[in-house]
Every structure is written in structure tokens, then in C-alpha cells.
LOVEX-291208 format. One record per residue (C-alpha): residue number from 0; residue in one letter; chain; x, y, z. Coordinates in steps of 0.02 Angstrom, whole numbers, padded with zeros to 5 digits, m for minus. Layout:
BEGIN
+------+------+-------+--------+--------+--------+
: resi : resn : chain :      x :      y :      z :
+------+------+-------+--------+--------+--------+
:  NUM :    A :     A :      X :      Y :      Z :
...
+------+------+-------+--------+--------+--------+
***
This chain:
BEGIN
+------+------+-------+--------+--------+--------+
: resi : resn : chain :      x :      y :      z :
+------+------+-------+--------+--------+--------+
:    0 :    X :     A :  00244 :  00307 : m01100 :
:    1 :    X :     A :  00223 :  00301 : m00916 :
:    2 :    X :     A :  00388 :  00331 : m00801 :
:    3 :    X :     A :  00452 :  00219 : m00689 :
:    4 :    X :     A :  00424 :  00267 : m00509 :
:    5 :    X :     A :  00493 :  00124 : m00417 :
:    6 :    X :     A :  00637 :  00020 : m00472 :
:    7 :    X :     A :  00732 : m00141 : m00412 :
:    8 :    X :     A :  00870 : m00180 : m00505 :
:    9 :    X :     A :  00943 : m00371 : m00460 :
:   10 :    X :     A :  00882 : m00345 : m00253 :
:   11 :    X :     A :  00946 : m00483 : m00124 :
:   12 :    X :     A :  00887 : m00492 :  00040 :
:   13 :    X :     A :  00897 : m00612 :  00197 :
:   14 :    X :     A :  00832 : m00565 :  00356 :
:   15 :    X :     A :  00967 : m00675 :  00441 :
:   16 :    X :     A :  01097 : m00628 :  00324 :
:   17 :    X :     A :  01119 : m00819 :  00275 :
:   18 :    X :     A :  00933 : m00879 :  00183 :
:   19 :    X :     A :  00883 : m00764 :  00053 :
:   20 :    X :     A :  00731 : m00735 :  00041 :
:   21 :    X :     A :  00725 : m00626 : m00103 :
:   22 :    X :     A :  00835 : m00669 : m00248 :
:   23 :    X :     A :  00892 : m00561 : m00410 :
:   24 :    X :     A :  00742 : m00451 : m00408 :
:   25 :    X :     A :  00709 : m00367 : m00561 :
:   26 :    X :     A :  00563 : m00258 : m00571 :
:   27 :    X :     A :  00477 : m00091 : m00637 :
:   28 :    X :     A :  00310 : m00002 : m00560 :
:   29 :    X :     A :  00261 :  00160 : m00663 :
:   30 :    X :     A :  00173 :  00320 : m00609 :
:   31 :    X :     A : m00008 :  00321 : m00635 :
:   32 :    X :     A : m00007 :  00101 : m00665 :
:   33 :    X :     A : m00071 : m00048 : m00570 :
:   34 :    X :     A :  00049 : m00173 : m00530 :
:   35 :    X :     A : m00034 : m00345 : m00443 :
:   36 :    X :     A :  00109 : m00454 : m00352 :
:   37 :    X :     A :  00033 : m00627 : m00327 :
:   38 :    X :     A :  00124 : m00800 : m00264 :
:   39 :    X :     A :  00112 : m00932 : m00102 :
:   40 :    X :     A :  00137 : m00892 :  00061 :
:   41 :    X :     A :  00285 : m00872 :  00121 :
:   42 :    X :     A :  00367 : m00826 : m00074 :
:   43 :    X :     A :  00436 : m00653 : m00038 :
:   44 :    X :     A :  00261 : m00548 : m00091 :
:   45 :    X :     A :  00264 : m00440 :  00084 :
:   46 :    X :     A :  00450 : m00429 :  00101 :
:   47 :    X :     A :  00421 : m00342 : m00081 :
:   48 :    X :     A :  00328 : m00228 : m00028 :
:   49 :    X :     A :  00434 : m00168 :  00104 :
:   50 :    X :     A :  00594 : m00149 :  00013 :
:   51 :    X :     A :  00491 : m00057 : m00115 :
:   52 :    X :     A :  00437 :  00062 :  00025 :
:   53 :    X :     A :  00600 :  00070 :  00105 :
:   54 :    X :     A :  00557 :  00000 :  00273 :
:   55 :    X :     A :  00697 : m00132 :  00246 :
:   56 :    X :     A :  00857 : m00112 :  00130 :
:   57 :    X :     A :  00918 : m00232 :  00005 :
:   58 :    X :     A :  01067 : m00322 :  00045 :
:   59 :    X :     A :  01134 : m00304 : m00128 :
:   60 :    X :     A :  01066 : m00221 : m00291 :
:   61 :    X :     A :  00955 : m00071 : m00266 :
:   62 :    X :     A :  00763 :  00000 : m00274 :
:   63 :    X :     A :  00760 :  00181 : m00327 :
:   64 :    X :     A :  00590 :  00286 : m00292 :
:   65 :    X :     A :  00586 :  00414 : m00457 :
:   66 :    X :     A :  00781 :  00390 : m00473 :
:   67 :    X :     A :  00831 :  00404 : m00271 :
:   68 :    X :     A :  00900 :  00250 : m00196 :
:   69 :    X :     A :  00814 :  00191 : m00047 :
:   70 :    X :     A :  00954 :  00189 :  00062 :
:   71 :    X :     A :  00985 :  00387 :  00026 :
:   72 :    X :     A :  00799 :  00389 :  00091 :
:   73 :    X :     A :  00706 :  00387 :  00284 :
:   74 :    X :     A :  00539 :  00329 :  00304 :
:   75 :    X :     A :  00483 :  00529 :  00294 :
:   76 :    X :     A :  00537 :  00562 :  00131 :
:   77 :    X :     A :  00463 :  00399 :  00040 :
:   78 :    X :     A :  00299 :  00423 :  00161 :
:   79 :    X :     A :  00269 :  00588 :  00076 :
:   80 :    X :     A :  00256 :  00495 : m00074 :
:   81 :    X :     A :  00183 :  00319 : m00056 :
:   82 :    X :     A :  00061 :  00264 :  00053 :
:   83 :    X :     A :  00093 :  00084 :  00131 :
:   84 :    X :     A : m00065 : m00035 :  00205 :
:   85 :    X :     A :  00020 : m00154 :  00313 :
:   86 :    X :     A : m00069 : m00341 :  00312 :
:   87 :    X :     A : m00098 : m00317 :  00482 :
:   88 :    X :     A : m00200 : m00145 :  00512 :
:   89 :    X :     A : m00168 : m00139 :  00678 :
:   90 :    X :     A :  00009 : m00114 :  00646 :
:   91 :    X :     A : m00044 :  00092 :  00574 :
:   92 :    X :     A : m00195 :  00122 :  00706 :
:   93 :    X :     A : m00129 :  00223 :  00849 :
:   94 :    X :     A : m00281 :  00362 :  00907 :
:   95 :    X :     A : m00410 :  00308 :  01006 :
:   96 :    X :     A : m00552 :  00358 :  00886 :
:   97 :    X :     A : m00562 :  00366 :  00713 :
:   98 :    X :     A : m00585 :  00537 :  00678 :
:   99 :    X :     A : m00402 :  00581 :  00777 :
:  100 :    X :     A : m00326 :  00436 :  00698 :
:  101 :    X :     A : m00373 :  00512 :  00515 :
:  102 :    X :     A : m00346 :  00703 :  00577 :
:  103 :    X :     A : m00182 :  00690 :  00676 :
:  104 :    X :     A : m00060 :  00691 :  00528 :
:  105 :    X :     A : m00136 :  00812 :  00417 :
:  106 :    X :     A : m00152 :  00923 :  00572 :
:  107 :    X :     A :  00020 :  00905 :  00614 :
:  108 :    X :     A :  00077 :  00954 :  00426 :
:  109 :    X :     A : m00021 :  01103 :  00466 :
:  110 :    X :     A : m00171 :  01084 :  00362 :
:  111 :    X :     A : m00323 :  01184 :  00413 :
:  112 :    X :     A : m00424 :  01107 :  00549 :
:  113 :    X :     A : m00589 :  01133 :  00463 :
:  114 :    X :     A : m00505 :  01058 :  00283 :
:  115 :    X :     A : m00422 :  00913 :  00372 :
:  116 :    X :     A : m00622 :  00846 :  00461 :
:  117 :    X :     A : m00704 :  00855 :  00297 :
:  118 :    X :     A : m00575 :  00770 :  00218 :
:  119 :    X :     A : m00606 :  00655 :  00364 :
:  120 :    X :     A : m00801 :  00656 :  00353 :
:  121 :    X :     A : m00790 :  00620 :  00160 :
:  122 :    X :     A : m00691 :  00452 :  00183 :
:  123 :    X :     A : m00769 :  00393 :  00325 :
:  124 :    X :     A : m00936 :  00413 :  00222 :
:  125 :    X :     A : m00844 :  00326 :  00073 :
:  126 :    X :     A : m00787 :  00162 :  00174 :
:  127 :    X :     A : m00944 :  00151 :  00264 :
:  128 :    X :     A : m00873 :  00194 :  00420 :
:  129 :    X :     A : m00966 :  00348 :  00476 :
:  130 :    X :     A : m01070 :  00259 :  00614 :
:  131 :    X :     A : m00899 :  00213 :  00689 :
:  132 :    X :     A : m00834 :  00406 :  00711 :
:  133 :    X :     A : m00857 :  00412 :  00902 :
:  134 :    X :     A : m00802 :  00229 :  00929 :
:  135 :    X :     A : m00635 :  00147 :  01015 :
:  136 :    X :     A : m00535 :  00091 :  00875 :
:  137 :    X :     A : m00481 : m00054 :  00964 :
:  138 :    X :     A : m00661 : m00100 :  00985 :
:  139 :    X :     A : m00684 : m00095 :  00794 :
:  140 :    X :     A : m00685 : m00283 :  00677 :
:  141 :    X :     A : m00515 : m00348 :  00567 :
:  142 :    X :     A : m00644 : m00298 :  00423 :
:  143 :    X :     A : m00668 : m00109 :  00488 :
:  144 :    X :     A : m00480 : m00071 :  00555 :
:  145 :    X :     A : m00438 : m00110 :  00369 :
:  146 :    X :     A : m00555 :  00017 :  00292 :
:  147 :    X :     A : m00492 :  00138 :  00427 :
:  148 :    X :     A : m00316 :  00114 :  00388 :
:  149 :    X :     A : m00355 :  00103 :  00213 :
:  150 :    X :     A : m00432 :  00280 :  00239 :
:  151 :    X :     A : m00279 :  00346 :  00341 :
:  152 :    X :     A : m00151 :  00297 :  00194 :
:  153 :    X :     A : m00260 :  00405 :  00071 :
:  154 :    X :     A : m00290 :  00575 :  00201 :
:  155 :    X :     A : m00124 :  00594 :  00139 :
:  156 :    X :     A : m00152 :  00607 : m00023 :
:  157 :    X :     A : m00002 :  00493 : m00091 :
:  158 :    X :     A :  00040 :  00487 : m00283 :
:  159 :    X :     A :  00089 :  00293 : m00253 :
:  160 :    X :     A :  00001 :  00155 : m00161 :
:  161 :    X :     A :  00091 : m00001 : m00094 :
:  162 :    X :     A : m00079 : m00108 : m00015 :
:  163 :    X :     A : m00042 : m00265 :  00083 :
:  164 :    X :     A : m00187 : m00390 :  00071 :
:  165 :    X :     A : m00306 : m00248 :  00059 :
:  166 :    X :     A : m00450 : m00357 :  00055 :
:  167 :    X :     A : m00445 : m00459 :  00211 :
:  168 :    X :     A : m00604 : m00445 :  00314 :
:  169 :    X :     A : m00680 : m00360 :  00174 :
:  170 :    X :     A : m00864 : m00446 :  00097 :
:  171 :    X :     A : m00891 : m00403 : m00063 :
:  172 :    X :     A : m00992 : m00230 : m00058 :
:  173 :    X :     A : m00840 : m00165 :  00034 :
:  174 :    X :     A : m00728 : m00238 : m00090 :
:  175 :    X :     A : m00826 : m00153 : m00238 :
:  176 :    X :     A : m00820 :  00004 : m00137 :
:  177 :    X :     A : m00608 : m00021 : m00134 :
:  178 :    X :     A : m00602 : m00060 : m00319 :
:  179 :    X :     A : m00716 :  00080 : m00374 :
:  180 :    X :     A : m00594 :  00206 : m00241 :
:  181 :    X :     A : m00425 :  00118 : m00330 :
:  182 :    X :     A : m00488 :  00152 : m00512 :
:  183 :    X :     A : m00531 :  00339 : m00481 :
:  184 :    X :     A : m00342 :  00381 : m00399 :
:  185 :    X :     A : m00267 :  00265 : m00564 :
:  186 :    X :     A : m00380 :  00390 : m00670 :
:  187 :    X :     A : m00331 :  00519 : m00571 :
:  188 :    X :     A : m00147 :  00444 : m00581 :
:  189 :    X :     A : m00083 :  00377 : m00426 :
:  190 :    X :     A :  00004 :  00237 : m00460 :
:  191 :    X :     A : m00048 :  00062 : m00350 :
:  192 :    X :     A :  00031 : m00084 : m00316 :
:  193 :    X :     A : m00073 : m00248 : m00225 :
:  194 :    X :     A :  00001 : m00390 : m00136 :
:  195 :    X :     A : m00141 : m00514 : m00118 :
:  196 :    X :     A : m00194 : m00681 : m00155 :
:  197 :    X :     A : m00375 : m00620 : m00227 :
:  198 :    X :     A : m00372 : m00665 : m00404 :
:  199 :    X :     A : m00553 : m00601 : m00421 :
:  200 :    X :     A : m00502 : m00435 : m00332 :
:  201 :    X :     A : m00361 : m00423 : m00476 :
:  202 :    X :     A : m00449 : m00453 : m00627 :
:  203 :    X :     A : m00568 : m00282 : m00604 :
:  204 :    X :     A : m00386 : m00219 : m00656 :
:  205 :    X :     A : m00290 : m00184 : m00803 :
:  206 :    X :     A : m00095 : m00191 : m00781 :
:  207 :    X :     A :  00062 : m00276 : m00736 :
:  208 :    X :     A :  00047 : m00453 : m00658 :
:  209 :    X :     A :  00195 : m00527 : m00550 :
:  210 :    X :     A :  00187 : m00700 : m00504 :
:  211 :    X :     A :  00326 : m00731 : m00354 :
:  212 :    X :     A :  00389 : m00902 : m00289 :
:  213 :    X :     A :  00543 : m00917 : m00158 :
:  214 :    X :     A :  00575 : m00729 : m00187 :
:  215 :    X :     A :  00590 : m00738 : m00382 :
:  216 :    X :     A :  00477 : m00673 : m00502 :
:  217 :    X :     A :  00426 : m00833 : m00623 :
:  218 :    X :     A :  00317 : m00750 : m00710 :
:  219 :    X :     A :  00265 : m00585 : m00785 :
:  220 :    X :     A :  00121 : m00520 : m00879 :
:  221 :    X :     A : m00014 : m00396 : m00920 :
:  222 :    X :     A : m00201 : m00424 : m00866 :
+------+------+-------+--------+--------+--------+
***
């Protein structure tokens, strides 16, 4: 039986501190699983995703990563374990080309410089981005910053993925290229977990399926 990595044991949250927005949250993600949250705009799906990487605290209740409460935790210590795609890439681009932006943090944790650009050169190759190495980043598409932030998350090797409407701007050879990339790390067993609205994205998937509406989960099952 697969552990639990992240928890959330009856989670609140407001942003204003009067209209909840989450609700009783009750909820289990295990090492090495897929986990697809799905729901309307506007349920909760995103604000999931950051209380399960710790960028905001519940209110009440609590979300443990492997037994640690979030609030015990900075964004260093869960970003060692989980990597987090933002549904806006932008948001995680910050070097002016694409081979610093994938480089910088592995350089900075003191990998090798030599290990750290093929690590670079191999993803960039895998996302189709290669052409791209020597261009602005601001001058790339919504389709390509994805893919590069996509391939920033997994330079650092995380054993848990939290992806935020991964798909967006991606057509459909890119999309394969994602899904065949997600299945090797869940064979390889990195857990995942997808906010997204792409039901045909989904189903490629085996797992746990979330269905959220005005911050409660109405519905739970496996695919």
C-alpha cells in the first residue's frame, strides 16, 4: 500500500477571512500516485493546490507533507520536495534565456556545472524546446513558457508534482510528449497531482479523481 504524502484533514480557508472558499477539506495524495482535481472555475481547484504546497496556510484543520504540518514548513523545505507549475508560467520564469533559467538553481545547490547543462540539454530536447536555447524568454509563446517552466519544476528532480493547468497552450503532440514524461516519473515513483479542466488529458491516467465545487469535494473516485 502506497503512503500518504500529502494530507488535509477538515482545511478551511478564506482569503478575506469572512467567505470561505475552501470548506472541510478532506483529502489523501500518496507517494508514487496520480491524483486529478477537476471542478468549475472559480470552485477552489488552484487554491488546492496551494495549501497543498504550502504557499498559503489553512485557516483551520491542517495539510501535513509526509507527517509535517505545513505551517512548521517554509517554502524551502516543501520546494525540496514538490515541484509546483503555477497556471500562469510567467509567474516561475525569471532568467533571461532558457538555459540560465533551467541552470541557475541546480548551480546554486552546487551541482556540477557540466552535470547541471546536460541535464539542461536533455529536457530542452524532451519538450521540444532546443531551438529556443539562445532566445529571450519573454519573447517565447504561453504554449513554450509552459514547457519551460514545466522543465524547470523537474531540473529539480522532485519526488511530488503539484501541476496547475499543465496543458494550456499545449496542441496535442506536446501534450502526448507531457503524458508520456508524467507516466515515466509515476513508474519511476514521483507522485503527481493535476489541476485542470482536460478530461481527455486525465483519462491517459490511472488514479484518484476529485471532483470540487465551492471548495468541497462532491465527488471522489478512481479512473
Amino acid at each position: 500500500m502506497l503512503l500518504a504524502f500529502i494530507e488535509a484533514h477538515d482545511v478551511c480557508f478564506a482569503y478575506d477571512k469572512k467567505t470561505a472558499v475552501i470548506t472541510g477539506l478532506d483529502m489523501k495524495m500518496a507517494a508514487g500516485s496520480f491524483t486529478a482535481i477537476m471542478g468549475p472555475n472559480g470552485s477552489g481547484k488552484t487554491t488546492i493546490g496551494k495549501l497543498m504546497m504550502g504557499i498559503i496556510r489553512p485557516d483551520s484543520g491542517k495539510i501535513l507533507i509526509e507527517g509535517d504540518d505545513t505551517r512548521q514548513l517554509d517554502l524551502g523545505q516543501t520546494g525540496s520536495k514538490i515541484g509546483y507549475l503555477f497556471q500562469n508560467p510567467e509567474f516561475q520564469i525569471f532568467s533571461h534565456n532558457l538555459y540560465d533559467e533551467l541552470t541557475f538553481i541546480p548551480r546554486l545547490k552546487g551541482a556540477e556545472e557540466k552535470s547541471a547543462a546536460l541535464q539542461a540539454d536533455r529536457l530542452l530536447r524532451l519538450l521540444q524546446l532546443e531551438d529556443k536555447k539562445d532566445v529571450p524568454t519573454f519573447s517565447l509563446s504561453y504554449g513554450e513558457k509552459q514547457r519551460l517552466a514545466i522543465a524547470g519544476i523537474l531540473m529539480g528532480r522532485p519526488r511530488y508534482l503539484i501541476l496547475d493547468e499543465p496543458t494550456t497552450g499545449l496542441d496535442m503532440v506536446r501534450k502526448n510528449i507531457l503524458i508520456s514524461i508524467l507516466m515515466k516519473l509515476l513508474d519511476e515513483g514521483t507522485g503527481i497531482t493535476v489541476i485542470t479542466h482536460d478530461h481527455r488529458f486525465v483519462s491517459h491516467f490511472s488514479g484518484q479523481l476529485l471532483q470540487i465545487k465551492e471548495g468541497r469535494i462532491i465527488e471522489t473516485g478512481i479512473k
